[in-house]
N, C-alpha and C positions, 0 to 999 in steps of 0.2 A: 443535625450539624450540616454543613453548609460546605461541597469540597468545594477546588478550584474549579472554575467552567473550563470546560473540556475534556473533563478527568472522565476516566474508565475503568470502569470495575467489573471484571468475568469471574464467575464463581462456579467452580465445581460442575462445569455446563457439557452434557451430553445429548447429543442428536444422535438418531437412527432414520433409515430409509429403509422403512419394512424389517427385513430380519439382518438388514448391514447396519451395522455398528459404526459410524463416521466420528464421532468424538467422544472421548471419555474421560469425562472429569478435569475438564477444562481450566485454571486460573489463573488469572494475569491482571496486575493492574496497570493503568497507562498514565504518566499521569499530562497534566496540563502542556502543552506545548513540546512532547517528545512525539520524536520520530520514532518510531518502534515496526522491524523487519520480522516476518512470521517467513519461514523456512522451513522445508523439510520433502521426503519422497513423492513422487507424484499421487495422484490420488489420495494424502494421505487426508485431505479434510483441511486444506486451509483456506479455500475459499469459501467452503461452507461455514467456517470460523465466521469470514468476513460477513458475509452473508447472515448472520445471526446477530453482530455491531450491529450492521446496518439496518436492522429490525424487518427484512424483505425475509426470513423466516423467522420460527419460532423452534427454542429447541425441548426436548424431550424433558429433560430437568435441568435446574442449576438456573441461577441469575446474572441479568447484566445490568449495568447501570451508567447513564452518562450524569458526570456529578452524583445527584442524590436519588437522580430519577429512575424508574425502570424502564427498558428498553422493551417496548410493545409492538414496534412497526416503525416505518419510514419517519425522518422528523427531519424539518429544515437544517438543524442542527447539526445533521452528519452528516455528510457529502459523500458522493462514490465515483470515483472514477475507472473503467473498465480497460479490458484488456482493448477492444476494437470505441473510437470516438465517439459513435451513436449518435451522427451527427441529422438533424431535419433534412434531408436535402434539399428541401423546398426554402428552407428558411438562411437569409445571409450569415455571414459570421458573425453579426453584431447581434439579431437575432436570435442565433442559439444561445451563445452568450447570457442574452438577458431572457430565456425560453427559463418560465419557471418564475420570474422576479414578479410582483404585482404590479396588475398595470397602472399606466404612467408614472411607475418610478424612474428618475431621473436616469440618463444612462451617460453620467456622468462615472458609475463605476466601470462600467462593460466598457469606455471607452479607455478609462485608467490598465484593468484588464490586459487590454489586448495590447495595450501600449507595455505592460510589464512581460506582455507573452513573444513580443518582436511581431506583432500582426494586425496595429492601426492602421495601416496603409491598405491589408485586404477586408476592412470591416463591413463593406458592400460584398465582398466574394460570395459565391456560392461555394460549398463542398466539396462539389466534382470540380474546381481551379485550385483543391488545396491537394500540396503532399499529404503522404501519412503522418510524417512529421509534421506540417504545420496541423492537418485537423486535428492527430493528440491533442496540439497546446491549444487549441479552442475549448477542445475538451477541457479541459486545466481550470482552463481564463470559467467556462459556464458552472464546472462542480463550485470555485468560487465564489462566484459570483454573489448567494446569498449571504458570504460572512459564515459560512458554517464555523462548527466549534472545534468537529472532528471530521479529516479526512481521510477517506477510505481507498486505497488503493490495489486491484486485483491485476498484479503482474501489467500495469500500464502502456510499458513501453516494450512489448514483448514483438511486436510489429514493425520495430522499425531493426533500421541500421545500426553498427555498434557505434557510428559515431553521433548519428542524432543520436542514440538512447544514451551517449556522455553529455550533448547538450542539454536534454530535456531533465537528465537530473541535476545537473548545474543549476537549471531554470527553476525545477521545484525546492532547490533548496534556497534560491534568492525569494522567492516566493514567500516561502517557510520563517525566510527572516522578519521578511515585513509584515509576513499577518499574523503570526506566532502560533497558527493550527496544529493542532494533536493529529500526529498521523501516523497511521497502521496502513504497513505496506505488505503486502504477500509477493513473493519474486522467487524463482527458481535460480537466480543468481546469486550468487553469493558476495561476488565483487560489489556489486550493486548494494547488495543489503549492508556489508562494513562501510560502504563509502558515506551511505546517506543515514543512516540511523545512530540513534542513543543506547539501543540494544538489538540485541537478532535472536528473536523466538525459536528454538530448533523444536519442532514436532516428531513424535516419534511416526511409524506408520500406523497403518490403522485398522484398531481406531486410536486417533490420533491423542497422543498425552503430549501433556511440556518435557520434552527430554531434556534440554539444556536451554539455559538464559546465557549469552555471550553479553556484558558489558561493551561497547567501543570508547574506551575510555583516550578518543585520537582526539586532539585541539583540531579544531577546522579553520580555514578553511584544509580540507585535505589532501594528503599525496596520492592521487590513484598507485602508485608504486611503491608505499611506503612498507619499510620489513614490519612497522607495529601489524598494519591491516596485515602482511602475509603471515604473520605469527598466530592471527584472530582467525584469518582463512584456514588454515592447517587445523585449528581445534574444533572447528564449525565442520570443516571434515570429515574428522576422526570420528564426529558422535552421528555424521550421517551417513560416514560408511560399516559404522556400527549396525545402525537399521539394514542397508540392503548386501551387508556385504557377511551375514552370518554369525557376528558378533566378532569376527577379527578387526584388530586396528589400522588405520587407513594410512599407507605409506606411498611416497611418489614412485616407490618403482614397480606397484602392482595394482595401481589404481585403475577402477573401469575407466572405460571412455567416456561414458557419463558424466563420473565424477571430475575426472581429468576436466571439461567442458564446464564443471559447476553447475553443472544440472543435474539434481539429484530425482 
């Protein structure tokens, strides 16, 4: 049977590193064209989540699958976008961009791209003439650039300012409209993860299980201030000051500083 393209299927999937236990018993399905936010303690194993999508490791047991396929290693299919740009330095912004695409394909996309990222005008630039903000959205415009099916995101925008990192999610969600890609986001934010997402994975620590699935059942476009998201905030809380906080429940008037900040 034949799912939709871009669909994800993680089954019962555990990794270790030596005698540390990072994931256990992993499942989740994603499906076609959802935004879906993974959350949870530091260290608890969610980039190595991501890290195991995007087929750059292999885990101890359990399955994954894009549509019907299994997930073996790297595939043009999934894209990765990282916490820092990872930009050529040597190479322009139009170049990175199309760094990766077969040559002489037309760069009729990498031009559309940069025009959707606000950065046609620097498509000659080098690197070291971009903010951190704008090399992010290069970054963007290159994980793009082949049409992936699924895009993978490792705390993105964890580098910039709080106001570029409201731009840049603005930008990935206009992005998101036009090309309709599957995307799995990992973020220690939590604002972040109800503003932009169709659900928010809560990890317990680790090793890491699914503690809790949050729904954002919010119409978009949406309120960064809206009571639904702070009513989704408050419960995405509760089950993460469950993890570091003892097993007591998570109240504003005794919350760490951490958590206060929505960094768990």
């Amino acid at each position: 049977m034949n799912g939709p393209a871009g669909s994800l299927r993680v089954d019962r999937l555990y990794k270790s590193f030596g005698s540390l236990d990072a994931l256990a018993g992993i499942s989740v399905n994603v499906e076609r064209g959802e935004i879906v936010s993974v959350v949870g303690p530091s260290g608890c194993g969610k980039s190595t989540l991501l890290r195991l999508i995007a087929g750059l490791d292999r885990p101890a047991s359990g399955s994954l699958h894009l549509d019907d396929q299994p997930i073996t290693g790297p595939s043009p299919r999934v894209g990765v976008i990282f916490q820092e740009p990872r930009l050529l330095p040597w190479l322009t912004v139009a170049k990175n961009v199309a760094f990766g695409l077969p040559r002489g394909k037309p760069d009729g996309r990498v031009m559309a791209l940069l025009r959707a990222v606000g950065l046609e005008e620097f498509a000659r630039a080098l690197p070291r003439q971009l903010s951190g903000g704008m090399a992010q959205r290069v970054a963007i415009a290159r994980a793009l650039a082949p049409r992936p099916e699924v895009l993978l995101l490792d705390e993105p925008f964890s580098s910039v300012d709080a106001f570029t990192r409201m731009h840049l999610q603005d930008l990935l969600l206009a992005i998101w409209q036009q090309e309709s890609t599957t995307m799995v986001l990992v973020t220690h934010e939590i604002d972040e993860a109800l503003y932009l997402s169709d659900r928010v994975l809560v990890l317990s620590g680790r090793p890491a299980r699914l503690r809790a699935e949050v729904r954002v059942e919010v119409a978009r476009p949406r309120d960064r201030r809206s009571t639904q998201l702070a009513r989704l905030k408050a419960g995405v809380l509760t089950e993460l000051y469950h993890e570091i906080g003892g097993g007591r429940e998570w109240s504003p008037s005794r919350r760490q500083p951490e958590v206060a900040a929505g960094v768990p």
